[in-house]
DSSP file (Angstrom, degrees, kcal/mol; ACC not computed):
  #  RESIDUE AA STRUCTURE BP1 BP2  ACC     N-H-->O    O-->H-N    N-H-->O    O-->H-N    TCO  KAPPA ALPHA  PHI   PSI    X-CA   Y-CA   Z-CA
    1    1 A X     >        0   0    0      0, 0.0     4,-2.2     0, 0.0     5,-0.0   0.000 360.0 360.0 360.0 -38.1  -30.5    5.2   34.4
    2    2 A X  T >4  +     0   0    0      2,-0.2     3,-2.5     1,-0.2     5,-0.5   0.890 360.0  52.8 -69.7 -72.5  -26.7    4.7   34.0
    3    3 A X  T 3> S+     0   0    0      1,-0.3     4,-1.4     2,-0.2    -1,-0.2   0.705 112.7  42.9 -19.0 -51.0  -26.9    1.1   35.1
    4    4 A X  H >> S+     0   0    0      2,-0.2     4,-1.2     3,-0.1     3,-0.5   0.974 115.6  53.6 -64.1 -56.5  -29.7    0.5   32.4
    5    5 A X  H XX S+     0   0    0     -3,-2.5     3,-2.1    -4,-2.2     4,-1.7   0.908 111.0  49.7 -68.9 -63.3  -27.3    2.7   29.9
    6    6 A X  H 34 S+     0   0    0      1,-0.4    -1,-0.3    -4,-0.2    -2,-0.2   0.643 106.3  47.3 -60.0 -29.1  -24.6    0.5   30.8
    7    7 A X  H <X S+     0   0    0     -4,-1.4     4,-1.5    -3,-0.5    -1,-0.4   0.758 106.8  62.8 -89.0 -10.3  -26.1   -2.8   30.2
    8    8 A X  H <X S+     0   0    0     -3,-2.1     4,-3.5    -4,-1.2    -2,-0.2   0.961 113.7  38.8 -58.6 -69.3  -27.6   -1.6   26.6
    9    9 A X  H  X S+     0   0    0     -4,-1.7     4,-2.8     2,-0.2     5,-0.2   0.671 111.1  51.9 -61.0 -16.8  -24.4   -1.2   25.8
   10   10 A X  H  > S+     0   0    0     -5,-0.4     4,-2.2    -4,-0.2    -2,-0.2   0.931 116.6  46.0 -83.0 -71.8  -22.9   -4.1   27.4
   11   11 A X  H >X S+     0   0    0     -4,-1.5     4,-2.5     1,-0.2     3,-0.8   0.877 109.4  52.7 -10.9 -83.0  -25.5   -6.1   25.7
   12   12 A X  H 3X S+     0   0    0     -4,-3.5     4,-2.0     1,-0.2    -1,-0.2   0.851 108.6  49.8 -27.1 -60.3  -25.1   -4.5   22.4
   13   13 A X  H 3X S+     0   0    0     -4,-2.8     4,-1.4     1,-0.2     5,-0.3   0.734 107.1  50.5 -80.7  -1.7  -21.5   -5.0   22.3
   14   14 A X  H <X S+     0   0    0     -4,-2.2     4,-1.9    -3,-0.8    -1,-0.2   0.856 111.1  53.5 -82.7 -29.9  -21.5   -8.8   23.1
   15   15 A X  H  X S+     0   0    0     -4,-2.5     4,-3.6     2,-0.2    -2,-0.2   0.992 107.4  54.3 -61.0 -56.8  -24.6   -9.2   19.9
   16   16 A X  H  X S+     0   0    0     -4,-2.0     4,-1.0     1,-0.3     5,-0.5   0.956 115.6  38.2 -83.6 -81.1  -21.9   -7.4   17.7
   17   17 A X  H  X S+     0   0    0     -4,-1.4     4,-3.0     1,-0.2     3,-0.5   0.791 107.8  54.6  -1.0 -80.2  -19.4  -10.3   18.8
   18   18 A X  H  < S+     0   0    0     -4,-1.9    -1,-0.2    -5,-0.3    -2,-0.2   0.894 117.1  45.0 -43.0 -60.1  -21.5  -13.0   18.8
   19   19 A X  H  X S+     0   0    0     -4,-3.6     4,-3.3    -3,-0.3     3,-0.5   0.759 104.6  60.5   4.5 -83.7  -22.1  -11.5   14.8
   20   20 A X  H  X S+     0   0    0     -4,-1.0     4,-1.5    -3,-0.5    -1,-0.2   0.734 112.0  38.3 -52.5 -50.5  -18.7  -11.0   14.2
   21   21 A X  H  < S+     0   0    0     -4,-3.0    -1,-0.3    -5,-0.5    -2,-0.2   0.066 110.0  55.2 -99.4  37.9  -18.2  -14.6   14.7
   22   22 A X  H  > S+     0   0    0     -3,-0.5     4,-2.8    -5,-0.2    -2,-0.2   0.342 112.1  46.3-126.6 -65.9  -21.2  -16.1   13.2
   23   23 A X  H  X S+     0   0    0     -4,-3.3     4,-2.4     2,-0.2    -2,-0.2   0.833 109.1  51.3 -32.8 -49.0  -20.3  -14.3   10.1
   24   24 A X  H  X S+     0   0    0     -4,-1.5     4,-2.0     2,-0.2     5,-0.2   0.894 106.1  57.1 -78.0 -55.4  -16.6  -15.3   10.2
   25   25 A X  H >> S+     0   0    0      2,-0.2     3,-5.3     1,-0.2     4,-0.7   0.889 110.9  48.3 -36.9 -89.1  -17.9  -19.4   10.7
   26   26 A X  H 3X S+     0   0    0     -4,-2.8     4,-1.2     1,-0.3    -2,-0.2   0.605 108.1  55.2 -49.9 -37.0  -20.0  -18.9    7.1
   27   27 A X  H 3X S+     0   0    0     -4,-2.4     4,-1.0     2,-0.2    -1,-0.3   0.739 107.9  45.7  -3.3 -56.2  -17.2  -17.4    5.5
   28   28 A X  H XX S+     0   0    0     -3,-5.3     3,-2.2    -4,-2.0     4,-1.8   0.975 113.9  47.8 -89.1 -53.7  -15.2  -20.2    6.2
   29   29 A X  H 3< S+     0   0    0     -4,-0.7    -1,-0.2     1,-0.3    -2,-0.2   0.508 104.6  54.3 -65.3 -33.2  -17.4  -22.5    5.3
   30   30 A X  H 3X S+     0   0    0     -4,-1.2     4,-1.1    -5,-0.3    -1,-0.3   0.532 108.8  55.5 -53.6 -23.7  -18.4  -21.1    2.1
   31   31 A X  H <X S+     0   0    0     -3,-2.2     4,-1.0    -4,-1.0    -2,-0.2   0.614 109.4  51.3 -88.4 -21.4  -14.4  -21.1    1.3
   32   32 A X  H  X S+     0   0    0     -4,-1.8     4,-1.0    -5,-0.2    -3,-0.2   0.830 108.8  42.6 -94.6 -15.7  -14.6  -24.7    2.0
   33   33 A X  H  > S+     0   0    0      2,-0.2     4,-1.5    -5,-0.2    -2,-0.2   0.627 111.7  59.4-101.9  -6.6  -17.3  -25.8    0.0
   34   34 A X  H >X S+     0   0    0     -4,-1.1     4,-0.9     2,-0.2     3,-0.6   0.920 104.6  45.6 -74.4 -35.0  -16.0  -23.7   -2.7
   35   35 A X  H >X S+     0   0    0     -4,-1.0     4,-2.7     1,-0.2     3,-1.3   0.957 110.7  58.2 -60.0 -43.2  -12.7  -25.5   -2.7
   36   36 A X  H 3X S+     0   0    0     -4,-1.0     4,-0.9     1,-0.2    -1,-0.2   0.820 110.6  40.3 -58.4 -28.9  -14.9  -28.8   -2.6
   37   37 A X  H <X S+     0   0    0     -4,-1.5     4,-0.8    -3,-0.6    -1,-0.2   0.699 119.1  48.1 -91.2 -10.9  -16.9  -27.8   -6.1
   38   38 A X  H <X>S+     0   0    0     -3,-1.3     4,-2.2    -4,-0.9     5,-0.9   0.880 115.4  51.1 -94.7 -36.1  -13.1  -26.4   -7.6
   39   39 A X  H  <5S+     0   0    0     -4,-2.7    -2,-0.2     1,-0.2    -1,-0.2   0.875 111.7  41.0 -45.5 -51.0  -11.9  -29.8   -6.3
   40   40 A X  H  <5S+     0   0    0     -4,-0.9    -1,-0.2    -5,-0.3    -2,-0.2   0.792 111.2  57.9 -61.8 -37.3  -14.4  -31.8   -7.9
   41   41 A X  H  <5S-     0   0    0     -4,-0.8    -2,-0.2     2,-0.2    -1,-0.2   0.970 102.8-128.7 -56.7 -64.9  -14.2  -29.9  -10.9
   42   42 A X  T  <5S+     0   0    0     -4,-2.2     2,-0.2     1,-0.4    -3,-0.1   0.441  73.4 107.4 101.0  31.3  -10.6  -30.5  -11.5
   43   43 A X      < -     0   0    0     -5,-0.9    -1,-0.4     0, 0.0     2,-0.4  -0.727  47.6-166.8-104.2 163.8   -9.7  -26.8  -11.9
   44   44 A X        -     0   0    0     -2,-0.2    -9,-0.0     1,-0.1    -5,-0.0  -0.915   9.1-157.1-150.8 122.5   -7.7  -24.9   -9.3
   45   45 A X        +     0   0    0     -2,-0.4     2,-0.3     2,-0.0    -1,-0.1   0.673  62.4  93.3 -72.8  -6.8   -7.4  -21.0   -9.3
   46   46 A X              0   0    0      1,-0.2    -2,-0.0     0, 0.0    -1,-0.0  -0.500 360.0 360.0 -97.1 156.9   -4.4  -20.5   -7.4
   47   47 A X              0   0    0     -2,-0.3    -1,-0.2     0, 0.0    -2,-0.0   0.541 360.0 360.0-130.6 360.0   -1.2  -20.3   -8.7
């Protein structure tokens, strides 16, 4: 029973990683093709 408790959880928290950085990738990648359409555009919002 522990052994099983302890791989749920071990499991669990390696999915939540895996997520965590899955997430973090499309982020970045959304930030990059939004600078590619503000680029194209020939506006820039930061100042």
């Amino acid at each position: 029973m522990t052994k099983t408790l302890g791989l749920g959880i071990g499991l669990g928290a390696l999915l939540a990683l895996t997520a965590c950085n899955t997430v973090n990738g499309a982020g970045k990648d959304l930030k990059s093709a939004g600078t590619a359409v503000s680029d194209a555009s020939g506006t820039d919002k930061k100042k």
